[in-house]
C-alpha positions as a Markdown table, in Angstrom:
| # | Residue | x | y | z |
|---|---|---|---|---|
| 1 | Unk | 7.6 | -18.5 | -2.7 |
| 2 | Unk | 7.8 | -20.3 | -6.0 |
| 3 | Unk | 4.0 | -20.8 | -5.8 |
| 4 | Unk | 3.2 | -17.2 | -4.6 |
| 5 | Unk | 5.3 | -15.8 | -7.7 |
| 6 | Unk | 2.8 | -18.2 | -10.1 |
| 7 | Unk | -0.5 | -17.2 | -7.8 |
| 8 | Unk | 1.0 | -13.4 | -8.8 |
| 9 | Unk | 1.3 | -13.7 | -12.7 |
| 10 | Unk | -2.1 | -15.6 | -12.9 |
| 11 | Unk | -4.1 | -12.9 | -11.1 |
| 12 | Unk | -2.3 | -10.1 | -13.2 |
| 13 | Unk | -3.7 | -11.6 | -16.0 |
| 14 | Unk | -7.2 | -12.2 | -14.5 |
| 15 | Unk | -7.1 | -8.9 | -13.6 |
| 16 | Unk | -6.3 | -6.8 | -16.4 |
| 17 | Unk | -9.4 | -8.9 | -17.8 |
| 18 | Unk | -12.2 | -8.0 | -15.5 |
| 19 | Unk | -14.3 | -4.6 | -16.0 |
| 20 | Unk | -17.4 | -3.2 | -17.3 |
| 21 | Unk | -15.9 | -4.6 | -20.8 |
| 22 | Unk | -15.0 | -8.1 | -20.3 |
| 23 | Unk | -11.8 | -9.8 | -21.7 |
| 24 | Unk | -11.0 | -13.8 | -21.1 |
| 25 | Unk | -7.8 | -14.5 | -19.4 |
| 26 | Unk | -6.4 | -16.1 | -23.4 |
| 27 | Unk | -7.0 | -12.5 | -24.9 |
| 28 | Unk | -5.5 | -10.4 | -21.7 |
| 29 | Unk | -2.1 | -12.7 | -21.9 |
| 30 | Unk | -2.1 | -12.0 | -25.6 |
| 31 | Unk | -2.5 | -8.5 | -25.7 |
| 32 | Unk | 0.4 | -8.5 | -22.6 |
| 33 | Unk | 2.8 | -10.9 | -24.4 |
| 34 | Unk | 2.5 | -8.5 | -27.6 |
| 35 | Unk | 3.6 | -5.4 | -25.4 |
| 36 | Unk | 5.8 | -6.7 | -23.3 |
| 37 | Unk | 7.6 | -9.0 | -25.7 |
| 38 | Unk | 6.7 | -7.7 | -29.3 |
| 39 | Unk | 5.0 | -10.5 | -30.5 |
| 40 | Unk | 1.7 | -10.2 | -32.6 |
| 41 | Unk | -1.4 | -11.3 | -31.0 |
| 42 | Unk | -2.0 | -14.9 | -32.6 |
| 43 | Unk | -5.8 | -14.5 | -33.7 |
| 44 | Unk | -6.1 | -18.0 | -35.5 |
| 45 | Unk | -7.1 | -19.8 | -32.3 |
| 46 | Unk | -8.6 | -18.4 | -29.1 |
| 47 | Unk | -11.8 | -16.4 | -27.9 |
| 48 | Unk | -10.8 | -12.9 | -29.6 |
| 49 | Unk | -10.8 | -12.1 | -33.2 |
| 50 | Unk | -8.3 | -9.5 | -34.3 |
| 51 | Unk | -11.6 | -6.9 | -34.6 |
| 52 | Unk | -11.8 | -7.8 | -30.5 |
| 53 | Unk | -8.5 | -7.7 | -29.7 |
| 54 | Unk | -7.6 | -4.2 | -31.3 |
| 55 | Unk | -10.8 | -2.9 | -29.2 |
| 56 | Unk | -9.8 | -4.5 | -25.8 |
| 57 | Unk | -5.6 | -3.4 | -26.6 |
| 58 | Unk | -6.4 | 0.3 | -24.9 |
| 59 | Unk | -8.6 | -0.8 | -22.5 |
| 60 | Unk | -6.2 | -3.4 | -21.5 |
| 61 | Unk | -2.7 | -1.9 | -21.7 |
| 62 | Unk | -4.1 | 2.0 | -21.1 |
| 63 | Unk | -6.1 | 1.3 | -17.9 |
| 64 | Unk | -6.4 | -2.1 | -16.3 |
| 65 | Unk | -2.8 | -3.0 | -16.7 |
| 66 | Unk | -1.2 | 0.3 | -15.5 |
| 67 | Unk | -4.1 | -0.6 | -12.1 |
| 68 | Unk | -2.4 | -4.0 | -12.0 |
| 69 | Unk | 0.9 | -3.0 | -11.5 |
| 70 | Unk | 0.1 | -0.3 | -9.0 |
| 71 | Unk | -2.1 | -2.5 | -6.8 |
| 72 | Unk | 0.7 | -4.9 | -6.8 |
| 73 | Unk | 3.4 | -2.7 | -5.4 |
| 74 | Unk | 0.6 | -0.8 | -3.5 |
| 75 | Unk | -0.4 | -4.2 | -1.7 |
| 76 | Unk | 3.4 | -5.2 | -1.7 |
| 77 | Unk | 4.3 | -1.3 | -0.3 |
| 78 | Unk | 2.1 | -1.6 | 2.7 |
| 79 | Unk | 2.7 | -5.3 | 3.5 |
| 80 | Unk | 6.5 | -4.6 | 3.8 |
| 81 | Unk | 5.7 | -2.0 | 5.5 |
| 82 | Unk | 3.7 | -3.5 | 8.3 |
| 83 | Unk | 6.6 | -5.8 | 8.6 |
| 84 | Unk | 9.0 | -2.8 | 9.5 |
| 85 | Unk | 6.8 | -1.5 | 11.8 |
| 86 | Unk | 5.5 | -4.4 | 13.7 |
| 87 | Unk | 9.6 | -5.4 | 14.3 |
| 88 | Unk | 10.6 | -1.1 | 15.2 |
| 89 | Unk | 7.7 | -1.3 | 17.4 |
| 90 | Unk | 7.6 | -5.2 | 18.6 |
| 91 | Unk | 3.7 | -4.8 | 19.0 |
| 92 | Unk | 1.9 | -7.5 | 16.2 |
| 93 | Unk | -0.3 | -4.7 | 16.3 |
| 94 | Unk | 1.3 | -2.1 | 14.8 |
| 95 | Unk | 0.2 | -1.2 | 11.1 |
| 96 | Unk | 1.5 | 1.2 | 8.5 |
| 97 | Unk | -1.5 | 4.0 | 10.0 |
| 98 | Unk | -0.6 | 3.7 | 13.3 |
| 99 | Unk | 2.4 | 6.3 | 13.0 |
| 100 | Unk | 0.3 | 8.8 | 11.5 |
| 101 | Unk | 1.5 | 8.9 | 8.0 |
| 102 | Unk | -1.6 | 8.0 | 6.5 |
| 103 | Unk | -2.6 | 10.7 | 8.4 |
| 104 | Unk | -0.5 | 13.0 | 7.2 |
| 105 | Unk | -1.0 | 11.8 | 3.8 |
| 106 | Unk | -4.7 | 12.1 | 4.3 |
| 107 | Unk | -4.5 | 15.7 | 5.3 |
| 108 | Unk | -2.2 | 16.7 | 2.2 |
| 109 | Unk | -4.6 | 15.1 | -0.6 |
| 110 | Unk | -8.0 | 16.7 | 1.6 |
| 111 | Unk | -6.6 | 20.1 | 1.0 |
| 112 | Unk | -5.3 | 19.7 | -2.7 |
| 113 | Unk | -9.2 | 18.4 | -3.4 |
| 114 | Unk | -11.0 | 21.2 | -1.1 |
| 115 | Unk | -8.7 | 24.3 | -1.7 |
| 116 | Unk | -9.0 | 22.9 | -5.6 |
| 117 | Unk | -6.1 | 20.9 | -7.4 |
| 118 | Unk | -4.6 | 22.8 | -10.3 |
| 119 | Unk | -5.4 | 26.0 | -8.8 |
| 120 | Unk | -3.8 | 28.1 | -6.2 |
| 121 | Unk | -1.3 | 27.1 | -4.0 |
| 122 | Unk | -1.3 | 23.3 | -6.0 |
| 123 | Unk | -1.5 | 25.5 | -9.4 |
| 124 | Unk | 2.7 | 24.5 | -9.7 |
| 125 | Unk | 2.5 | 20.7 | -9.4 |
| 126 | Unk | 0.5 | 20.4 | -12.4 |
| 127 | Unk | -1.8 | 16.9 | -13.1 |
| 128 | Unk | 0.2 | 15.3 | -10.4 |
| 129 | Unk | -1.4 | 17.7 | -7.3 |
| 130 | Unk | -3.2 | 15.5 | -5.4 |
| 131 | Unk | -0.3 | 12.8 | -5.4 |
| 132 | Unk | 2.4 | 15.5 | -4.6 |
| 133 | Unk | 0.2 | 16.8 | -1.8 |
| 134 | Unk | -0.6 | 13.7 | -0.3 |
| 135 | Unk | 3.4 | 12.4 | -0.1 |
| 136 | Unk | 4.1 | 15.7 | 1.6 |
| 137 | Unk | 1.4 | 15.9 | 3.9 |
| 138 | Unk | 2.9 | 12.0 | 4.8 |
| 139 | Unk | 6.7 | 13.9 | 5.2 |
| 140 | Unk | 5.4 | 15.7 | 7.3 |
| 141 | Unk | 3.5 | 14.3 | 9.6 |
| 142 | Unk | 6.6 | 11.8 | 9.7 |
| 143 | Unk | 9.0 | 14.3 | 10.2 |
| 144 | Unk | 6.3 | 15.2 | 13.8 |
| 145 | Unk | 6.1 | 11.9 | 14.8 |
| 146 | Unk | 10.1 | 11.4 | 14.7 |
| 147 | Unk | 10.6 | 14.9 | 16.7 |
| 148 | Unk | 7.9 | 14.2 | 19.6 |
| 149 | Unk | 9.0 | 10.9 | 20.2 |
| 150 | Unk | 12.8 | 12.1 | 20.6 |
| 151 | Unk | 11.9 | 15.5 | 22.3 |
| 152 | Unk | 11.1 | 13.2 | 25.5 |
| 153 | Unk | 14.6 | 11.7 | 25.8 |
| 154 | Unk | 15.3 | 8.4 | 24.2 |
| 155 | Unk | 14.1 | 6.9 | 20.6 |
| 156 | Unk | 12.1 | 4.1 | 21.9 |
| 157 | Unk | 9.6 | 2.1 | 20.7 |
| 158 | Unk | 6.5 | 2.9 | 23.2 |
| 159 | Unk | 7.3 | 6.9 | 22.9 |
| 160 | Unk | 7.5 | 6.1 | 18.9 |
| 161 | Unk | 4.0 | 4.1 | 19.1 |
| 162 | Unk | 2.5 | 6.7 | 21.7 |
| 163 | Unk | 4.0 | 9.5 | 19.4 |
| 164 | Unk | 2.0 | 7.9 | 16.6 |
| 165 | Unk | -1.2 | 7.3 | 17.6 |
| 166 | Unk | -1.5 | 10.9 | 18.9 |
| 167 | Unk | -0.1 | 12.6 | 16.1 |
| 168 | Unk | -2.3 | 10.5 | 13.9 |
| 169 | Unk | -5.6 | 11.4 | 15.9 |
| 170 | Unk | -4.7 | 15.7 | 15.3 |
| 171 | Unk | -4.5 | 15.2 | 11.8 |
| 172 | Unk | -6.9 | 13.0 | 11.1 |
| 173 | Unk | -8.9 | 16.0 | 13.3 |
| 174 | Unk | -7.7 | 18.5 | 10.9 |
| 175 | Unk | -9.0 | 16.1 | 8.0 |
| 176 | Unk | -12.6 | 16.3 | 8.8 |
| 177 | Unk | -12.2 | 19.7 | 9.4 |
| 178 | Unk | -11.4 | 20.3 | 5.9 |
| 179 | Unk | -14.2 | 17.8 | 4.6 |
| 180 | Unk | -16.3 | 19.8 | 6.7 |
| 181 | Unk | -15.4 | 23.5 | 6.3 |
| 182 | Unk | -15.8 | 22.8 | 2.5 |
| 183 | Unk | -18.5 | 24.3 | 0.4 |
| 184 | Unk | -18.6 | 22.0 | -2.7 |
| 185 | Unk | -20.4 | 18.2 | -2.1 |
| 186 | Unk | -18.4 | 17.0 | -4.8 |
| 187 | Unk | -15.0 | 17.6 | -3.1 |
| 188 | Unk | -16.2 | 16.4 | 0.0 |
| 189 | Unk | -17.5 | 13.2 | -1.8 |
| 190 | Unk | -14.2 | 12.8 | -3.2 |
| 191 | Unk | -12.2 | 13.2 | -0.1 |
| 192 | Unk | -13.9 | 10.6 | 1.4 |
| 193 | Unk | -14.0 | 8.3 | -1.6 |
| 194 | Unk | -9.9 | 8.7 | -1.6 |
| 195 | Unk | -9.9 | 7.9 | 2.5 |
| 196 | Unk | -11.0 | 4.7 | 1.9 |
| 197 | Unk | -8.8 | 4.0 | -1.3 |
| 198 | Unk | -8.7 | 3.1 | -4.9 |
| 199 | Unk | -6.3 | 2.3 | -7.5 |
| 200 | Unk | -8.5 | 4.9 | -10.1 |
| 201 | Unk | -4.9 | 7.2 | -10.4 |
| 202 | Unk | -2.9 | 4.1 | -11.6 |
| 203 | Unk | -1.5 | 5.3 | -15.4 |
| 204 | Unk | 1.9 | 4.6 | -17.7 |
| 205 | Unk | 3.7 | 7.9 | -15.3 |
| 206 | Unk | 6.4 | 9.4 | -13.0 |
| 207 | Unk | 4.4 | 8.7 | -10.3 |
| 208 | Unk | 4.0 | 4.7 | -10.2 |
| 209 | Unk | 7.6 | 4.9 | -11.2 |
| 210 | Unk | 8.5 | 6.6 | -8.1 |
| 211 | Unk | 6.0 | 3.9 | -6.2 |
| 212 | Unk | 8.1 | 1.0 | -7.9 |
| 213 | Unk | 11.4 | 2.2 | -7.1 |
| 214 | Unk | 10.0 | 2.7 | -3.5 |
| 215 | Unk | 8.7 | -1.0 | -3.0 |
| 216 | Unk | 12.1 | -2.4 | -4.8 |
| 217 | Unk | 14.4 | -0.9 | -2.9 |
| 218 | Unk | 12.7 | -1.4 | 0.7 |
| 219 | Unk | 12.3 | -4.9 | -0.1 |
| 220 | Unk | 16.3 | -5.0 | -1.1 |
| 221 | Unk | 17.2 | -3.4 | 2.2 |
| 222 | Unk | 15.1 | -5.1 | 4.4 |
| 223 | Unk | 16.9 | -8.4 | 2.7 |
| 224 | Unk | 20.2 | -6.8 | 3.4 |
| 225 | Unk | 18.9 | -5.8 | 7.4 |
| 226 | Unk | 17.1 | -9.2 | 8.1 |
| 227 | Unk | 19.4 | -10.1 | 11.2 |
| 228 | Unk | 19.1 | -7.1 | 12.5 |
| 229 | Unk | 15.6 | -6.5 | 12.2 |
| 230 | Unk | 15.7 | -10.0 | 14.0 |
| 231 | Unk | 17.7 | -9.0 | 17.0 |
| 232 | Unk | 15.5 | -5.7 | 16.9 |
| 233 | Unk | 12.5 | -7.8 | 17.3 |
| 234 | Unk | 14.3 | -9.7 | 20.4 |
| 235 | Unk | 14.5 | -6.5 | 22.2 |
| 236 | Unk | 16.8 | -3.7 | 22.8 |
| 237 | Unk | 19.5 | -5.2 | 25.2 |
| 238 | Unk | 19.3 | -8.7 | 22.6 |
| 239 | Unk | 20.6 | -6.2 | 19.8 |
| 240 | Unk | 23.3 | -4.0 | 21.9 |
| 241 | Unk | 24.3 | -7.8 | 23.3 |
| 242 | Unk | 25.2 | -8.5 | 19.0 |
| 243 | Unk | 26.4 | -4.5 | 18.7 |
| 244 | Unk | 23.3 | -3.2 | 17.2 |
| 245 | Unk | 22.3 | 0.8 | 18.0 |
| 246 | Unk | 18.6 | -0.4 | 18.6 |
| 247 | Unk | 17.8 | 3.6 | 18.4 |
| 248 | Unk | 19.9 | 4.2 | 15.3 |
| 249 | Unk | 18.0 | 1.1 | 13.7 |
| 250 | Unk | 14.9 | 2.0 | 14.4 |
| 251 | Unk | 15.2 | 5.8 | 13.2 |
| 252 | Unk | 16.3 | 4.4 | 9.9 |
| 253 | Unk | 14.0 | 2.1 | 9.6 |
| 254 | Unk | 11.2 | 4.2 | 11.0 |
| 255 | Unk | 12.4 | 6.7 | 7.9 |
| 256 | Unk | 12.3 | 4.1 | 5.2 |
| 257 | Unk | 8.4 | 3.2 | 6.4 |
| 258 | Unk | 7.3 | 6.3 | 6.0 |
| 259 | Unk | 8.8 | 7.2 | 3.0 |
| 260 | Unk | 7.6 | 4.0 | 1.5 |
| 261 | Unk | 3.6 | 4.4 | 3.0 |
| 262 | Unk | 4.1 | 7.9 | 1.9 |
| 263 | Unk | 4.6 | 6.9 | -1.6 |
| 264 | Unk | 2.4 | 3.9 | -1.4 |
| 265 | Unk | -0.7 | 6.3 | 0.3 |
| 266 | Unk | -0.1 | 9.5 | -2.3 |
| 267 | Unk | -1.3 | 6.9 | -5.5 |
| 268 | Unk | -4.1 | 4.6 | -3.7 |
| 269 | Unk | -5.0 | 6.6 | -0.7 |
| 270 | Unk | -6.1 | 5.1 | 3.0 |
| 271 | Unk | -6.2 | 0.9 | 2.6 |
| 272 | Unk | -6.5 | -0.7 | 5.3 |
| 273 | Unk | -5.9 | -3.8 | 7.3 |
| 274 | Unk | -2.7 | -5.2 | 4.7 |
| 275 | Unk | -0.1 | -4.2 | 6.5 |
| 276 | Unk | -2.2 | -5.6 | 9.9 |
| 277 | Unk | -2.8 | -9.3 | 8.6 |
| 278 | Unk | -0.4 | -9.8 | 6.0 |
| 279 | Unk | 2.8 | -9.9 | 7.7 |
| 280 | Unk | 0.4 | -12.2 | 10.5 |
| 281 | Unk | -0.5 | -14.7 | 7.4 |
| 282 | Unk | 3.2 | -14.4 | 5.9 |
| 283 | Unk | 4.9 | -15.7 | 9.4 |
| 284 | Unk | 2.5 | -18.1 | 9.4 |
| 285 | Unk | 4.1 | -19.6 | 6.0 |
| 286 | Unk | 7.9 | -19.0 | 6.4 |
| 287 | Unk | 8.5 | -18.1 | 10.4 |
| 288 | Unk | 9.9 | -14.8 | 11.6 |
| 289 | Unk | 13.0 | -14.5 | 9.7 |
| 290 | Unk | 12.9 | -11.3 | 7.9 |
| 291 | Unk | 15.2 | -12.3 | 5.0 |
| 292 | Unk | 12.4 | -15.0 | 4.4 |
| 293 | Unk | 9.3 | -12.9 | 5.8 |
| 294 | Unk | 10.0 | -9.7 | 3.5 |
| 295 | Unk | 9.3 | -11.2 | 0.4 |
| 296 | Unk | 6.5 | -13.7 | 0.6 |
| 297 | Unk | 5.0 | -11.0 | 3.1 |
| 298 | Unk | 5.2 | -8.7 | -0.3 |
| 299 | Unk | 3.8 | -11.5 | -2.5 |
| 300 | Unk | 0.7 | -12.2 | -0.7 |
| 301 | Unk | 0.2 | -8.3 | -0.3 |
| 302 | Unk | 0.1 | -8.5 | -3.8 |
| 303 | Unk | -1.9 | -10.9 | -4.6 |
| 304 | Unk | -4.6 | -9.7 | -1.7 |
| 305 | Unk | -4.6 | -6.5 | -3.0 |
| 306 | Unk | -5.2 | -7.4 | -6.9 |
| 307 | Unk | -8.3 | -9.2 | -5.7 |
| 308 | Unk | -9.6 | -7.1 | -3.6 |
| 309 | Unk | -9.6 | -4.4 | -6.6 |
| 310 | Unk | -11.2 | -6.9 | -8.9 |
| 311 | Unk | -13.9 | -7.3 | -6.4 |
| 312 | Unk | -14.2 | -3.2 | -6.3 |
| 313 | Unk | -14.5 | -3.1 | -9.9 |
| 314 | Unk | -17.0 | -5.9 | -10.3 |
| 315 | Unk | -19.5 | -6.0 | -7.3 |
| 316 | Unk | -21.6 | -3.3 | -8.0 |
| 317 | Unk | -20.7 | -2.7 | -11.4 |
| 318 | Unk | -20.2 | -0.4 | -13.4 |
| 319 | Unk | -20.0 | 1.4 | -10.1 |
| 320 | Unk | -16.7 | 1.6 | -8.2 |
| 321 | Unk | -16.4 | 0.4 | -5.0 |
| 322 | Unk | -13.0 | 2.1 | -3.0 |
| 323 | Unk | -11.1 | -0.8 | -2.2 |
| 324 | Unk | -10.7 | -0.3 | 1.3 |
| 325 | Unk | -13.7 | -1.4 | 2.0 |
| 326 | Unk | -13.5 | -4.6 | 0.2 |
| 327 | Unk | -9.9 | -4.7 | 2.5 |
| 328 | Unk | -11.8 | -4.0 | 6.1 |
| 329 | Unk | -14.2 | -6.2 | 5.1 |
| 330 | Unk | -11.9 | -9.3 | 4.0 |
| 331 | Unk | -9.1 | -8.1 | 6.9 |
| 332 | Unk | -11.4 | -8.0 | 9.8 |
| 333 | Unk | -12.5 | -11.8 | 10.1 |
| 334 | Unk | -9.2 | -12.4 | 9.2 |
| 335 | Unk | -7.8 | -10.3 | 11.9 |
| 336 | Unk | -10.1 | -12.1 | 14.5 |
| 337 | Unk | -9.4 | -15.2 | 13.4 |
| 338 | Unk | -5.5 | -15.0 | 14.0 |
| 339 | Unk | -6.7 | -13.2 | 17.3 |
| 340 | Unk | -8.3 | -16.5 | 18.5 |
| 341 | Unk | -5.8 | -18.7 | 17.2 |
| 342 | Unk | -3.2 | -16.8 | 19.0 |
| 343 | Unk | -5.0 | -17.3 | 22.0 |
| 344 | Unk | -6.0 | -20.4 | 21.6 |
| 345 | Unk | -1.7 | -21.8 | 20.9 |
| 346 | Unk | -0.8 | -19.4 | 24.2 |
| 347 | Unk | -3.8 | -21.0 | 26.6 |
């Protein structure tokens, strides 16, 4: 974990430093030690002169480093997240879209961009619309998810997975609906560039606040749940047997996870595939032990995500990529590669 914490702080600072204006990793560490700690950049040695340093400060502390942080707790959010969902669930399949939040989430930022954000309905939330939208399209298609699964009798994990998926299918429905009942290319264009993500909202605000606080404290809980998420995972008559309400368990836990992807999807939109093949890659390291799986699972999330971004922001540039591309396209071999390893350790 040691390691993974070092991996971290050397691809923040490689980050921050990649762009259509180019910064080497000495003058990004400066310009972060001087606001972070209050020292003055030291301009007598390096690559920068003071003239270069003063230029790349706001490009640095203004934009790249506010996209740092968020793709760290985005790609921390959704790997915790697959965590939660893969033990609620007990199917290594499960991922934090397969409940339908993203959905959800998907269907609340389609209609602040088509109906027009700032204007209208979305007129009283102000610069943070879209973001506001999004986390309450995800409530809500939470909030269906939880009721259809327990309309049918008891909480469990195949009615909460079936539940899921088909909740997840209408609104994604509705989704192209809007993308499609829209009269402007441009909002269309956009939709579909924030379906496949991007860390382009990331600024100094209340929002990545409110993403921080999310990852933080899920990660803290999880730590304070690990044996139980344990005996969860064992099954439910392996958690009643150590007085565990498997149902109680998993609707709080279930509640957390979407409140977290919620968050997590309102400020970086639809990314795939990390909360599929991180927690895969983290057991790999540590075992299944959640106390030990939560936070290297969160780590690596991290540090996955942060390079996937700088490969967005440099493959084509000074055009953008969305980052869930760069994701699928990493995730996928990945994917199949545990796949046939998997088989290969069972056979």
């Amino acid at each position: 974990m040691t390691l993974l914490t070092a991996i971290l702080l050397v691809t923040v600072v490689v980050s921050v430093g990649f762009g259509a204006v180019h910064v080497s990793p000495a003058d990004s560490l400066r310009i972060l030690s001087h606001h972070l700690f209050g020292t003055g950049p030291d301009t007598g040695t390096g690559t920068g002169s003071t003239t270069d340093l003063a230029r790349h400060d706001a490009v640095i502390w203004t934009i790249r480093t506010p996209r740092t942080v968020l793709g760290v707790l985005v790609g921390a959010g959704l790997a915790v997240a697959g965590v939660i969902l893969q033990a609620v669930v007990r199917n290594v399949l499960a991922d934090p879209y397969v409940l339908g939040v993203s959905s959800g989430a998907s269907v609340g930022a389609a209609a602040a961009i088509t109906l027009g954000v700032g204007t209208g309905a979305t007129a009283a939330l102000g610069d943070y619309a879209l973001q506001t939208s999004a986390f309450l399209g995800a409530l809500v298609a939470s909030a269906l998810v939880v009721g259809v699964a327990r309309a049918a009798g008891r909480f469990t994990a195949t009615r909460l997975l079936m539940a899921g998926v088909a909740v997840g299918y209408a609104l994604s429905a509705l989704t192209s609906f809007l993308v499609f009942a829209s009269d402007s290319a441009e909002s269309s264009r956009s939709v579909m560039f924030w379906l496949l993500g991007s860390l382009g909202l990331a600024s100094w605000s209340g929002p990545l606040v409110a993403v921080a606080v999310a990852v933080v404290l899920t990660v803290g809980i999880l730590m304070l749940l690990g044996p139980r998420l344990d005996a969860l995972q064992l099954g439910d008559e392996t958690a009643l047997t150590l007085g565990i309400s498997p149902d109680r368990l998993r609707l709080g836990l279930l509640v957390l996870s979407c409140l977290l992807v919620g968050a997590v999807v309102a400020m970086a939109g639809a990314i795939g595939f990390l909360g599929l093949v991180v927690p895969h890659l983290a057991r790999r390291l540590v075992g299944g032990r959640h106390r030990a799986l939560t936070p290297v699972a969160a780590l690596l999330g991290a540090v996955l995500l942060c390079w996937a971004d700088i490969g967005a922001r440099t493959l084509l540039a000074p055009q953008e990529i969305p980052v869930g591309i760069i994701t699928a396209l990493v995730g996928a071999p990945f994917l199949l590669l545990l796949v046939h390893r998997m088989h290969r350790e069972a056979s």
